[in-house]
C-alpha positions as CSV (number, residue, x, y, z in Angstrom):
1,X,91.4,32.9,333.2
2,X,89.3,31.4,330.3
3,X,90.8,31.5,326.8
4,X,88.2,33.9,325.6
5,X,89.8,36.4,328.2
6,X,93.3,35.3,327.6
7,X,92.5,35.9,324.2
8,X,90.7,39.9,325.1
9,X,93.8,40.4,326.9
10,X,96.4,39.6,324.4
11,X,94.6,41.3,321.6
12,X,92.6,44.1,322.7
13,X,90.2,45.4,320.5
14,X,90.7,49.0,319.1
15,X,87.8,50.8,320.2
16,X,88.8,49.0,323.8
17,X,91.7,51.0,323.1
18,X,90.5,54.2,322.0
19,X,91.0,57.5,324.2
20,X,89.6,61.3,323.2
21,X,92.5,63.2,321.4
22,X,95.0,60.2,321.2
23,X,96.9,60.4,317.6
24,X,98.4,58.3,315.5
25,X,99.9,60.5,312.9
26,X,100.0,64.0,312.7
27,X,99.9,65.8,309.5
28,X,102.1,68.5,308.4
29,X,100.2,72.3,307.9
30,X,99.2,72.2,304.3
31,X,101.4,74.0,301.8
32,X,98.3,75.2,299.5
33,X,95.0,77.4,300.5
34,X,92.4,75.5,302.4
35,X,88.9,76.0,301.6
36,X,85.6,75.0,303.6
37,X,84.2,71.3,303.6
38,X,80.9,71.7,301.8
39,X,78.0,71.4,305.0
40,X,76.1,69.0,303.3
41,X,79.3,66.7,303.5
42,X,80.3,67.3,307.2
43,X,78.6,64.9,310.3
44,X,78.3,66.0,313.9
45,X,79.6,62.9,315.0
46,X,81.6,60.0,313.3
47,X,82.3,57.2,315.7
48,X,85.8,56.0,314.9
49,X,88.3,54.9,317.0
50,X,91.1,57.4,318.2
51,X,94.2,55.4,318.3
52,X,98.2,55.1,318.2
53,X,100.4,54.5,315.3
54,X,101.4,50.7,317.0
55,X,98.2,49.6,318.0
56,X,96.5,51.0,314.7
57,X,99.5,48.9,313.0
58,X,98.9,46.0,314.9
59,X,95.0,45.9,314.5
60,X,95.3,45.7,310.5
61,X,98.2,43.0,310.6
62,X,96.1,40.5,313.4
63,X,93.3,41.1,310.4
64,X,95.5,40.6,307.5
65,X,96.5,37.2,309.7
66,X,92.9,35.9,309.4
67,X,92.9,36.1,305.5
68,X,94.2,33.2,303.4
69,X,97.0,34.5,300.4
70,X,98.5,33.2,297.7
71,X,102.1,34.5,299.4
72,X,100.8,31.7,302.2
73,X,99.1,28.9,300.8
74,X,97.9,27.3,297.9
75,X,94.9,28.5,296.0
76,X,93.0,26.8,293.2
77,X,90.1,28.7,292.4
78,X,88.6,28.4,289.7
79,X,87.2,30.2,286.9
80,X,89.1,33.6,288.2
81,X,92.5,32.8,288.8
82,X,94.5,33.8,292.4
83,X,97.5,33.0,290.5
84,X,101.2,34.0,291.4
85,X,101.8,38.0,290.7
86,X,105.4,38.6,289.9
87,X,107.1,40.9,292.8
88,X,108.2,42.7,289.3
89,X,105.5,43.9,288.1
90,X,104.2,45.5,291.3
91,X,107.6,47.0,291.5
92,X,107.0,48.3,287.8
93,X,103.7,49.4,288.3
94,X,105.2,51.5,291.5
95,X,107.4,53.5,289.1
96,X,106.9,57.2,290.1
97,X,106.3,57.7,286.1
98,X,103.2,55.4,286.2
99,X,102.0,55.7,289.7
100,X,101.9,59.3,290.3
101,X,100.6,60.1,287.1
102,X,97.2,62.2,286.8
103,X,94.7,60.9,283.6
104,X,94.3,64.9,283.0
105,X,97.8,65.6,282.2
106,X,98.2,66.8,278.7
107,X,99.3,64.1,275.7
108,X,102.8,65.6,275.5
109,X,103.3,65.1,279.4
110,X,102.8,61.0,279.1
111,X,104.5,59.6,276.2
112,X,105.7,57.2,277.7
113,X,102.6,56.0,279.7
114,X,101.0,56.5,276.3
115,X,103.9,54.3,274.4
116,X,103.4,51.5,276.8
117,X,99.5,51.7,276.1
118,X,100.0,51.6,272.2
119,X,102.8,48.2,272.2
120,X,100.4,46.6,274.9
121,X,97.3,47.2,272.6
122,X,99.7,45.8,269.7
123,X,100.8,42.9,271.7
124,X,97.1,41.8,272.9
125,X,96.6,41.8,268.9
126,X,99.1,39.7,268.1
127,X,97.8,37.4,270.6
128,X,94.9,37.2,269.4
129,X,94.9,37.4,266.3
130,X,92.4,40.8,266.0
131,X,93.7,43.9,264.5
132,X,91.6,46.8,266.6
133,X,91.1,46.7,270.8
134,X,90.3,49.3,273.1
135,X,91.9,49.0,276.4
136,X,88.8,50.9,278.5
137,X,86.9,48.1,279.9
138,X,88.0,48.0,283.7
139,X,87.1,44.7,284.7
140,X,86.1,41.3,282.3
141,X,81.8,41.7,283.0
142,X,83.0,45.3,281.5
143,X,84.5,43.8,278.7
144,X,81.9,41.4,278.1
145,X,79.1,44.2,278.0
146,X,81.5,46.3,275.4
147,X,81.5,43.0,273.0
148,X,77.9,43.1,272.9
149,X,77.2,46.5,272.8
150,X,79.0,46.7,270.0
151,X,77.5,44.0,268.5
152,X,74.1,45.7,269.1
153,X,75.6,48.6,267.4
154,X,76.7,47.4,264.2
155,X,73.5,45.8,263.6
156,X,71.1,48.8,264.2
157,X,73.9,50.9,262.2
158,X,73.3,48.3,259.3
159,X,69.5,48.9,259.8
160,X,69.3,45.5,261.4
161,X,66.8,46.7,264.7
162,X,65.1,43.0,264.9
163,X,68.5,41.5,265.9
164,X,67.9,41.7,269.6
165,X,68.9,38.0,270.6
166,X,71.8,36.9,271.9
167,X,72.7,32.6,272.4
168,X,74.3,31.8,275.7
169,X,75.4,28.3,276.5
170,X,74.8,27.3,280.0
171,X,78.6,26.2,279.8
172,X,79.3,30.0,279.8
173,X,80.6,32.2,282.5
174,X,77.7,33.0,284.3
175,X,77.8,36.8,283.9
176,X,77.1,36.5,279.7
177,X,73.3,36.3,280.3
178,X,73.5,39.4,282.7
179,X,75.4,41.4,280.2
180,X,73.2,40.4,277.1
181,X,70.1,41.7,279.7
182,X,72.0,44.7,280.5
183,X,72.8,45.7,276.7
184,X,68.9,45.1,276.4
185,X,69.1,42.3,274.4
186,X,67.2,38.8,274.9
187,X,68.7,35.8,276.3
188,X,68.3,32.3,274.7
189,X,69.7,29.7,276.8
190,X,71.7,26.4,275.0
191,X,72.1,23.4,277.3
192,X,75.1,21.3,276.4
193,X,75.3,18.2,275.4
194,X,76.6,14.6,276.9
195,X,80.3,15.4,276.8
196,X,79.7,19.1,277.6
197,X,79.9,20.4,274.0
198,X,77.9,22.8,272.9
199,X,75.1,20.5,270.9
200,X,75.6,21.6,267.7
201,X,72.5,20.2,266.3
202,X,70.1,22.0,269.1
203,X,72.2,24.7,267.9
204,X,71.2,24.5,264.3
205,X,67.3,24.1,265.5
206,X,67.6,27.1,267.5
207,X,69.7,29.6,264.7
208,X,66.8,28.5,262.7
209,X,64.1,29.6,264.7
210,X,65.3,32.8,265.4
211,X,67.3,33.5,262.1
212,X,66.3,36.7,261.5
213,X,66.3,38.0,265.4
214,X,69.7,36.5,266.0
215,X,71.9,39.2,266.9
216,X,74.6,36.9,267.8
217,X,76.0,34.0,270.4
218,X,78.3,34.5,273.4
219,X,80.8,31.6,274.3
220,X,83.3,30.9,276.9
221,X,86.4,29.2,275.7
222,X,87.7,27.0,277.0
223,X,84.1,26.8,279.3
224,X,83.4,27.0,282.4
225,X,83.2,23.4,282.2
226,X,86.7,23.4,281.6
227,X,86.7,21.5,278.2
228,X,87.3,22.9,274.5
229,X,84.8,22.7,272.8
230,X,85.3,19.7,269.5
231,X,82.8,22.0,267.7
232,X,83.7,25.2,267.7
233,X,85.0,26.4,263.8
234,X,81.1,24.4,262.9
235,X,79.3,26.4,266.0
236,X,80.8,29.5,264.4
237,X,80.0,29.4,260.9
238,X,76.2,28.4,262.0
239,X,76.0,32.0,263.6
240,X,77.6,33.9,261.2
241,X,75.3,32.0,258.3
242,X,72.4,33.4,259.9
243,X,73.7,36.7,260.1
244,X,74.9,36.9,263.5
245,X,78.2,37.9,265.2
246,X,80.2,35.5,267.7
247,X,81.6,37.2,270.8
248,X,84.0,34.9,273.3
249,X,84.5,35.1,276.3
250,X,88.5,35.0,277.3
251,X,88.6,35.0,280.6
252,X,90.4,31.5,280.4
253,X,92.8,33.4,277.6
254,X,95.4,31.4,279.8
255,X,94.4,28.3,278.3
256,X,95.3,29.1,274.7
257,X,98.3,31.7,274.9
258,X,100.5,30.9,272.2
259,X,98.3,27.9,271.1
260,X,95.2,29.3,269.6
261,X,94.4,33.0,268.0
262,X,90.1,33.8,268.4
263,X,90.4,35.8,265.4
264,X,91.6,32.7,263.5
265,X,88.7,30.6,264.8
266,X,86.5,33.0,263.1
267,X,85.1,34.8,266.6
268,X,84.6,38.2,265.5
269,X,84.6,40.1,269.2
270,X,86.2,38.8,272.5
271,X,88.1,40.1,275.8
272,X,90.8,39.4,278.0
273,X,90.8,39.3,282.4
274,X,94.5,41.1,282.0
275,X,93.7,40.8,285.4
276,X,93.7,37.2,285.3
277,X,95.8,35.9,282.1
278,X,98.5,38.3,282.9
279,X,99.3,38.2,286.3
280,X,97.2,40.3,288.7
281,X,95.5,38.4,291.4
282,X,91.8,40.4,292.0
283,X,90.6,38.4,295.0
284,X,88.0,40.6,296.6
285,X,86.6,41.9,293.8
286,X,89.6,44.1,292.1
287,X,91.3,46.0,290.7
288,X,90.7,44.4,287.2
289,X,91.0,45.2,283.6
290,X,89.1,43.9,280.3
291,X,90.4,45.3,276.9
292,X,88.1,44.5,274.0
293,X,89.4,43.0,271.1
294,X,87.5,42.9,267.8
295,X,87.7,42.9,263.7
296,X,87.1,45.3,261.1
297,X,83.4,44.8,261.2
298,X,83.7,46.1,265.0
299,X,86.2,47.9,264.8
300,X,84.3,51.6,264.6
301,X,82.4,50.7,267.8
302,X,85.1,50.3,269.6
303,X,84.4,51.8,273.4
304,X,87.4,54.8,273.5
305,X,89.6,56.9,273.2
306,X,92.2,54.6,272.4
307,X,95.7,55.2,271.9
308,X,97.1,55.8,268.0
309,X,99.9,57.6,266.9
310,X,99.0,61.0,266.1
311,X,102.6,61.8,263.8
312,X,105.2,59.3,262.9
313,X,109.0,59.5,263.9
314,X,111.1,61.9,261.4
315,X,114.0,59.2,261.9
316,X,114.8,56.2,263.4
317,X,116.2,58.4,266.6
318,X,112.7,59.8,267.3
319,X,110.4,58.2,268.6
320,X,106.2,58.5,267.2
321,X,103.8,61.2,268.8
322,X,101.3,59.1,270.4
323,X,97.3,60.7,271.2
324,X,94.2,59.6,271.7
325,X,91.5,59.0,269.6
326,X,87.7,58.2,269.5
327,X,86.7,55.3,266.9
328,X,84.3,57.3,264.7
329,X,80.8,55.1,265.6
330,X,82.3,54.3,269.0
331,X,80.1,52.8,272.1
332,X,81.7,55.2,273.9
333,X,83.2,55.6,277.6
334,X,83.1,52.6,279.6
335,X,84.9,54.0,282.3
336,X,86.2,57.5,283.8
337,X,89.4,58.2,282.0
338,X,91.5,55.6,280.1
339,X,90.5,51.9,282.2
340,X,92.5,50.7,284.9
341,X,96.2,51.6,283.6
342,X,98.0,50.0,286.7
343,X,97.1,46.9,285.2
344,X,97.7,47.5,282.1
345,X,101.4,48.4,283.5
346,X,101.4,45.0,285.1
347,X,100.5,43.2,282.4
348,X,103.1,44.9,279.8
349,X,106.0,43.4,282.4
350,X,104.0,40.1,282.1
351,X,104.0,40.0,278.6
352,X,107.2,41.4,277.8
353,X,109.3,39.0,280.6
354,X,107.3,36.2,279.2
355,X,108.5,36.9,275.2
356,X,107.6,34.4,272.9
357,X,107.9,31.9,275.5
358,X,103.8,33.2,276.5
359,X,102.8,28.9,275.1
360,X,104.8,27.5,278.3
361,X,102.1,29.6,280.3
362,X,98.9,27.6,278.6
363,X,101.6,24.4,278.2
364,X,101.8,24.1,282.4
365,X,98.3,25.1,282.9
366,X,96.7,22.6,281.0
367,X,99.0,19.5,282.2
368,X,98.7,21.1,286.0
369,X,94.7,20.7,285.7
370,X,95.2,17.5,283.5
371,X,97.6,15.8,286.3
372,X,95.6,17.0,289.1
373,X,92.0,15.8,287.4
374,X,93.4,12.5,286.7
375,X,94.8,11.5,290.5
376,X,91.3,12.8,291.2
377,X,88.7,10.9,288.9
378,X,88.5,7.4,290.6
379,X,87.6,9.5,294.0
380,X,85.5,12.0,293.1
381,X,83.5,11.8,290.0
382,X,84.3,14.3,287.3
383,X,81.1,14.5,285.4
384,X,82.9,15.2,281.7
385,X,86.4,13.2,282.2
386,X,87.8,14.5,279.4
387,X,91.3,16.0,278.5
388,X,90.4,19.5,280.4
389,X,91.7,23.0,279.9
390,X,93.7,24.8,282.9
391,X,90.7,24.2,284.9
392,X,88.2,20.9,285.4
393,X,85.0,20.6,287.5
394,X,84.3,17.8,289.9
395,X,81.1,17.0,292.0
396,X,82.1,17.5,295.6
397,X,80.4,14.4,297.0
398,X,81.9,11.1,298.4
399,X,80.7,8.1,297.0
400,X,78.5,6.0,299.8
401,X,78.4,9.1,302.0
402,X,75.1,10.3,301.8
403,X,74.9,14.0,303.2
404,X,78.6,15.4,302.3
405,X,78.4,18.5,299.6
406,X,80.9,20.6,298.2
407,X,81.0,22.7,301.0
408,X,81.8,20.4,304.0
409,X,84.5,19.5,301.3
410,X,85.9,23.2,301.2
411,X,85.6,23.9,304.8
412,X,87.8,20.8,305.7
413,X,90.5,21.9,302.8
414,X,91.2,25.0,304.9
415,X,92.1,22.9,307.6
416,X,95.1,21.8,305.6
417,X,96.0,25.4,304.9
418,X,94.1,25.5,301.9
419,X,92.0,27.6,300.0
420,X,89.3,25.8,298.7
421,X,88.1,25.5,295.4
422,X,85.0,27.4,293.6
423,X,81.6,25.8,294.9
424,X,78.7,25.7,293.6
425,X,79.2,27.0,289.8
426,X,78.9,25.8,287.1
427,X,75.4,25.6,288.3
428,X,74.6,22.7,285.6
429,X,76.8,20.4,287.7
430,X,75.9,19.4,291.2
431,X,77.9,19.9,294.0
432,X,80.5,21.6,291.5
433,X,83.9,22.2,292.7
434,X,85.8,23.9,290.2
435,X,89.4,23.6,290.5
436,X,92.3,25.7,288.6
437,X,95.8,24.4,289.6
438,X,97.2,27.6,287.1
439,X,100.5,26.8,285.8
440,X,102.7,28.1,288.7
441,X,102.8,25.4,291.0
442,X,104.7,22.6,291.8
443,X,104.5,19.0,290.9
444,X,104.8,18.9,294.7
445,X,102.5,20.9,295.7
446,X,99.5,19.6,293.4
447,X,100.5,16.1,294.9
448,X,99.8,17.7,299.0
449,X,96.6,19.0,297.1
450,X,95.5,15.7,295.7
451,X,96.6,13.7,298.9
452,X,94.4,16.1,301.2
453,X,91.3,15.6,298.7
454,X,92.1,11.8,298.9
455,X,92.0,11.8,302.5
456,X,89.1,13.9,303.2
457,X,87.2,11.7,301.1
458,X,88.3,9.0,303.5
459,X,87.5,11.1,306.8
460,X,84.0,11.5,305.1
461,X,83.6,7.5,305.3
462,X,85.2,7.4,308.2
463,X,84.1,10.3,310.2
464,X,81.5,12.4,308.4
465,X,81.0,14.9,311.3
466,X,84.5,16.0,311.0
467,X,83.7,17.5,308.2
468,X,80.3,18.7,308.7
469,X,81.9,20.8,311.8
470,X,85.3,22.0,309.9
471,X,87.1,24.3,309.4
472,X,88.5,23.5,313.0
473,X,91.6,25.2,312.9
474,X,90.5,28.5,310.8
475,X,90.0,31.8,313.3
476,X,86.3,31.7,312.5
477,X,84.6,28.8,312.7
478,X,81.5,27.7,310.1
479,X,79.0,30.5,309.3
480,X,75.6,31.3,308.5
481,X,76.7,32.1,305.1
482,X,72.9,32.9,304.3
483,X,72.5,35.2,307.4
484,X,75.8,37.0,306.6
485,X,74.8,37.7,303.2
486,X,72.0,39.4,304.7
487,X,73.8,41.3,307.3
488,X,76.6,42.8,305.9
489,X,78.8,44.1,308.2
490,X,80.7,46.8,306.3
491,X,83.4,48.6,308.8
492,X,84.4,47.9,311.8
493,X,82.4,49.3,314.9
494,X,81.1,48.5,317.9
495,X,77.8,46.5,317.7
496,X,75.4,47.8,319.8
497,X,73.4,44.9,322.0
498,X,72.0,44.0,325.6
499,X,75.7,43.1,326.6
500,X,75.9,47.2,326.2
501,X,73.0,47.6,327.7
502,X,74.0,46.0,331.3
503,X,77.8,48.1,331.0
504,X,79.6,45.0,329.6
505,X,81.9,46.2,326.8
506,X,80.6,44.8,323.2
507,X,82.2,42.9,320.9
508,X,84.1,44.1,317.9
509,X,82.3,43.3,314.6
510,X,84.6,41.6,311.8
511,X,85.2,43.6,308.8
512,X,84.0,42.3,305.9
């Protein structure tokens, strides 16, 4: 018996299993009236498997096994954070107060859902240092395009219709130039300088050339390059003297928690990732949440309703009557109903565990990526070797090894149980790894990290096709990334091919 069958055997695949009427559940008679199913909606045939309860069970766990987790392993990705989610807060966000709640329900019905809206909206301001935000935004690119529209907003409402450019370091989170093309603004692109600044005296050159089209500059703090910037008070006031606004990007909010306020650094619109800063992981693409924070000059475009209280408390028993309300110039809805509250749930437990204790969260992150950079630098080389943020960039390339990249680099780390880091971005660096250690984990555990980067940079010398074949231990093997990109495979069904053709039973696709 080969180990392909051996394999078949053990772990049949479910449509192998699949027999006409078998069940798996079956559902109680419904205790409202039943209507139709629209025609338009209904198919004469939908090919999916009919199945038990235990083998339905056991497909989704052997698939769940073929994913890497943060429960399981290590995983420093940079830029958007897998960081460690609290078993609390998903706990909290379970409550049957917050969970089965409908977004329809009248004000007086979700008080408290509303209260926990209003102190998170007050806390986020404090944080920042802002005095207005807007919770809507459902994910940070969401946020991001709120900042500018309302940037583009305050200018036409100020008669200002020439303002239609927006400055975008190439240091910035790469979705900035897609939302400034979205809001239907124009892009001008600011490469960085020798230390990965942003060069304040192209900068000048460039606010002068464009003084009276500048509708503003977008910047990621602390960049993508993982470095503050030395400039950034000066950058600031060169906008703003031309007339523009500054929006920032706080994605990386998690490098300045408690240390520095946006609104005191004279940014005049920024967001947070909630889902990032404060403790929800959003590996494949969600759920995520990006309230909009901004000052008074903003303040009426805010994207809404957001939450205000609608009567005060008669005495210190009551409590306030809390309502929404639309800003009075506002951008308008971002997003069906009131943004993603089950993160905004999460992140109230985040904040409020956490207390004025929020700098330890920036304090670890920052030494984590500091530590780890520096055990690093004399292997790899990291092109601005610099006191970092809670994330640095490294070129994934072995010195006198000519043809290892980044990737060969990544596909050996999940050998060692690993995820690996981000690849390929910041595009201005080549062969960029970019590596975010977050503030969770272990002195310990950034040590295994560093020693399996330090030794696959030996196997490269050493044994360079042991990389260019890994991973060797992962249930699938090295892809055609390219070809897969192209070929989505979106659910899980049979795939129709010659094998079929000649009565062989087909393989299962993957579910991506």
């Amino acid at each position: 018996m080969t180990e392909k069958t051996e394999q078949k055997v053990l772990e049949p695949l479910i449509y192998e299993l699949s027999e006409p009427e078998r069940k798996g559940v079956r559902m109680p008679e419904p205790d409202v009236p039943t209507t139709d199913i629209p025609a338009d909606l209904l198919r004469d045939d939908l090919n999916l498997p009919e199945v038990s309860e235990i083998d339905t069970v056991r497909h989704f766990v052997r698939l769940s096994q073929l994913n890497h987790a943060i429960d399981i392993g290590f995983y420093p990705l940079g830029s958007c954070t897998m960081k460690y989610n609290p078993k609390v807060n998903e706990a909290v966000a379970r409550l049957t107060g917050y969970a089965q709640v409908h977004p329809l329900q009248s004000e007086g019905t979700v008080q408290g859902n509303l209260a926990l809206m209003y102190r998170l909206q007050q806390w986020l301001c404090e944080i920042s240092g802002f005095k207005y935000t807007s919770l809507q935004p459902a994910a940070g690119a969401q946020g991001e395009f709120a900042g500018i529209l309302m940037i583009r907003k305050y200018h036409l409402a100020n008669g200002d219709e020439k303002r239609t450019k927006i400055i975008v370091p190439d240091s910035a989170h790469g979705t900035n130039p897609a939302t400034t093309t979205m809001a239907g603004l124009e892009v001008i692109n600011l490469a960085s300088d020798e230390i990965g600044d942003i060069d304040l005296d192209e900068l000048r050159k460039v606010v002068a050339r464009h003084k009276d089209t500048l509708a503003g500059m977008m910047i990621t703090v602390p960049s993508t390059l993982g470095v503050y910037e030395d400039h950034m008070v000066e950058v600031i006031e060169v906008v703003h003297e031309a007339g523009g606004l500054v929006y920032m990007d706080g994605a990386n909010m998690n490098a300045l928690l408690g240390v520095a306020k946006p609104a005191e650094l004279g940014f005049d619109v920024m967001h947070y990732n909630l889902h990032k800063t404060f403790s929800t992981p959003h590996g494949g693409g969600g759920p995520g949440s990006g309230p909009v924070m901004c000052n008074d000059k903003l303040a009426p475009f805010r994207p809404g309703p957001v939450v205000e209280i609608v009567e005060e408390a008669h005495d210190e028993d009551d409590a306030p009557l809390y309502g929404w309300k639309m800003p009075e110039q506002s951008i308008g809805r971002l997003k069906a109903f009131h943004g993603n509250f089950g993160m905004h749930v999460r992140a109230y437990a985040y904040i409020a565990a956490y207390g004025n204790q929020l700098r330890d969260v920036t304090n670890y992150a920052v030494l984590n990526a500091n530590y780890v950079r520096s055990r690093l630098d004399d292997t790899y080389k990291v092109p601005f070797n610099r006191t970092c943020g809670h994330e640095f960039v490294l070129e994934g390339r072995v010195n006198g090894v000519e043809d290892i990249h980044a990737l060969d680099i990544s596909k050996r780390l999940m050998d060692y149980g690993i995820h690996p880091p981000t690849n390929y971005f910041p595009l201005i660096v080549p062969e960029a790894l970019l590596i975010e250690p977050t503030e969770t984990e272990s002195k310990e555990m950034l040590d295994q990290f560093c020693d399996v980067m330090l030794k696959i940079a030996q196997e490269a010398k050493d044994d360079p096709e042991l990389l260019h074949k890994a991973p060797h231990k992962a249930p699938i093997r090295r892809v055609d990334e390219v070809q897969a990109a192209k070929q989505l495979v979106l659910c899980c069904q049979p795939v129709v091919s010659s094998t079929e053709e000649r009565g062989e039973k087909p393989q299962e696709a993957v579910a991506s």
